[in-house]
Each structure stands twice: as C-alpha cells, then as structure tokens.
C-alpha positions in Angstrom: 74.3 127.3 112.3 70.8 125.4 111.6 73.0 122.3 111.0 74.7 122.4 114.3 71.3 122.9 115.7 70.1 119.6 113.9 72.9 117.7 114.7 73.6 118.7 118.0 71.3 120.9 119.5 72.8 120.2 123.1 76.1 121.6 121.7 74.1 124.8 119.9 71.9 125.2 123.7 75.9 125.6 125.9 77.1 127.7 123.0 74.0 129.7 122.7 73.7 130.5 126.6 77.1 131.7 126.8 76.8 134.0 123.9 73.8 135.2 126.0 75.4 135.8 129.2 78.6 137.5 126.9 80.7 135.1 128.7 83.8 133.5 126.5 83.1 129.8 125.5 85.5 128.4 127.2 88.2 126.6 125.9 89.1 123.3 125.4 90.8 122.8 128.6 88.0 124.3 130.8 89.9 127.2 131.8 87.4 129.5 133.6 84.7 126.8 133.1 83.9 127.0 136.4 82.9 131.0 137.3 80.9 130.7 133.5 79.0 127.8 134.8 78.1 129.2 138.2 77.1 132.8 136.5 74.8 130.1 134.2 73.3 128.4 137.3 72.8 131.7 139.0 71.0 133.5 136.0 68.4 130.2 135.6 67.9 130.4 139.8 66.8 133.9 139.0 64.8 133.3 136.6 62.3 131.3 138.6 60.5 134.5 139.5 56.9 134.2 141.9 55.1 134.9 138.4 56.7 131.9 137.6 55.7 129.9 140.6 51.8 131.3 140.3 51.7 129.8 137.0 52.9 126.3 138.2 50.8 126.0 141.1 47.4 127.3 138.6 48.4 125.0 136.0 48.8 121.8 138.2 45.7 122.8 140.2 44.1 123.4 136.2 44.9 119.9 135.1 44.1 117.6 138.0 40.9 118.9 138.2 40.5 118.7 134.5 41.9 115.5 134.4 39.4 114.0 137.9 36.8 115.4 135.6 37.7 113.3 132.2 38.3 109.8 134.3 34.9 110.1 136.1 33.8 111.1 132.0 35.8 107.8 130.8 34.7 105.3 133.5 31.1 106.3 132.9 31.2 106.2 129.4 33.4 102.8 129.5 30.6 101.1 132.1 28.1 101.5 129.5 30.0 100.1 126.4 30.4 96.9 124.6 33.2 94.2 124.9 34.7 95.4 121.6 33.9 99.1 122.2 35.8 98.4 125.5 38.3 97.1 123.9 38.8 99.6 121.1 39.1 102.3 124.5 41.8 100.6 125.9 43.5 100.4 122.6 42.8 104.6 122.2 44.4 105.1 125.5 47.6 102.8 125.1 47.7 104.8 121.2 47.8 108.2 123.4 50.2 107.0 126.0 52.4 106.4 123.0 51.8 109.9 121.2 51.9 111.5 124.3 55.4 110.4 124.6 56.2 111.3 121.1 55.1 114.7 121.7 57.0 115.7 124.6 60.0 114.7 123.3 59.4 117.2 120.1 58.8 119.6 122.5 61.6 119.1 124.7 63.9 119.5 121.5 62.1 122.4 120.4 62.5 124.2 123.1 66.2 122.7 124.1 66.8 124.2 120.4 64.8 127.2 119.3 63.7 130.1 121.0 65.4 132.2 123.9 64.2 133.0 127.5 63.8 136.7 126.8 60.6 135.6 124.5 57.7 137.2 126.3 55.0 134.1 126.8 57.6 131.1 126.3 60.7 132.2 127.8 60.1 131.0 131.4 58.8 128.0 129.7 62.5 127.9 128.0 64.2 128.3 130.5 63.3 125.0 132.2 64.2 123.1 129.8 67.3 124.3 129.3 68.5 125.0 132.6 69.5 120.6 132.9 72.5 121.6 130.1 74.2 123.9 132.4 73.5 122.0 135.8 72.1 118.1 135.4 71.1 117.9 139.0 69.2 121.0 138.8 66.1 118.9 138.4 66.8 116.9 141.9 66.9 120.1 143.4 63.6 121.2 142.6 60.1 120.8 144.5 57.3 118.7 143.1 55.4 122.1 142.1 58.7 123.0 139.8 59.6 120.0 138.6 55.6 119.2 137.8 54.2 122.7 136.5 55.6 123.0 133.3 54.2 119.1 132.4 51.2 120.0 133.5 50.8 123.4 131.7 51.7 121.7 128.1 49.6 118.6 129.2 46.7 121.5 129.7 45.0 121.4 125.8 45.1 117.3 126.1 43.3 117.1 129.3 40.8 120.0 128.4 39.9 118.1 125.0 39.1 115.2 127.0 37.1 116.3 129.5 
C-alpha cells in the first residue's frame, strides 16, 4: 500500500517485481530465492534492448557537447565580471551542485517507487534504477555508456538551460 511505499519503498520495488514476473514472494527462509532472483536478473539483462543503447550513446554525446558549449559560455562571461559578480557565480554554481544532488535523489526514489517498466517513454528509464534491488553488483558490471546514459539523459534540461 502507499504507506509501505513511503516507508519502505525498497521493500514495495522486491515485492512489486515479483508480483510482476508472477513469481511467489518467497518466504521467510528463502526457499526458491535463488531461481526468482536469477529469472529477476535475466528479465532486467533483457531489457537493455539496442533502442536502449541508441539512446544512451545520443544522450551522452547530447550533453557533453551541450555542456563544452555552457563552460566556454561561463568562462567568457566570468572573464568579464566583477570581483563580487565573480563571487556571486561561484556561489550559483556551489547552490546547483547542491540542488543537483537533491534532485537526483527525488528522482531516484521516484522511480525506485512509482511507475513500472512496461510504461511506454519511462520504462527503460525504470528499469535502471531498479534493476540494483534485485542484483547490487549489477552496476559494476556495466560499461561507462550504461552506467553514464541515463545521468546524462535527466541531466539533459539542466545543461540545455545553461548553454
């Protein structure tokens, strides 16, 4: 229920997923955890689809030319400017360091805890996020273009505004 979800949305993600997959929750003494948790693991490898892999690779490529494009912007702007003005910059970018954080930890909870990875534009998105409660070294086992491509597909709105 929503307070389940709010209290422990880690809890509501494993119980979620294997309502999904019509697999039995397991009990509490595991028995059978094992095949649940490898048809899990197998169902998120899947799900990394070329589609998939197109979008990482267009959405790093997006933002670090976006983001080249907003430094040479900021260093040109911040050449020209006062002592104090200088000073107020640094302070902007320390604030958006800060809310950057922030934010992508709202996200990773909204998408740890609403959603599903049928969902047509999101559920690939999803599926990342949640693919860490099944398998926690999933992540290690990534390439830099997986591990990287959903940051820098969220991170594209910030960088685009900026440059």
């Amino acid at each position: 229920g929503l307070s389940l979800t709010l209290i422990n949305p880690h809890t509501c993600v494993r119980e979620c997923l294997f309502e999904k997959m019509s697999i039995v929750k397991p009990s509490s003494n595991d028995a059978g955890h094992g095949d649940s948790k490898k048809e899990l693991q197998k169902m998120f490898i899947d799900g990394y689809t070329p589609e998939k892999r197109r979008l990482e690779i267009t959405s790093i490529t997006t933002f670090f030319c976006l983001f080249v494009a907003s430094c040479v912007l900021f260093a040109r702007e911040f050449a020209t400017q006062s002592a104090s003005a200088q000073l107020w910059s640094l302070s902007a970018i320390f604030s958006a360091i800060l809310t950057a954080d922030f934010v992508s930890g709202v996200v990773h909870w909204a998408a740890d805890t609403w959603g599903t990875m049928d969902v047509a534009v999101f559920g690939t998105f999803i599926r990342s996020f949640r693919e860490h409660h099944v398998d926690p070294a999933a992540m290690t086992k990534h390439d830099w273009v997986e591990t990287n491509g959903d940051n820098c597909l969220v991170s594209l709105p910030g960088v685009l505004a900026a440059a």
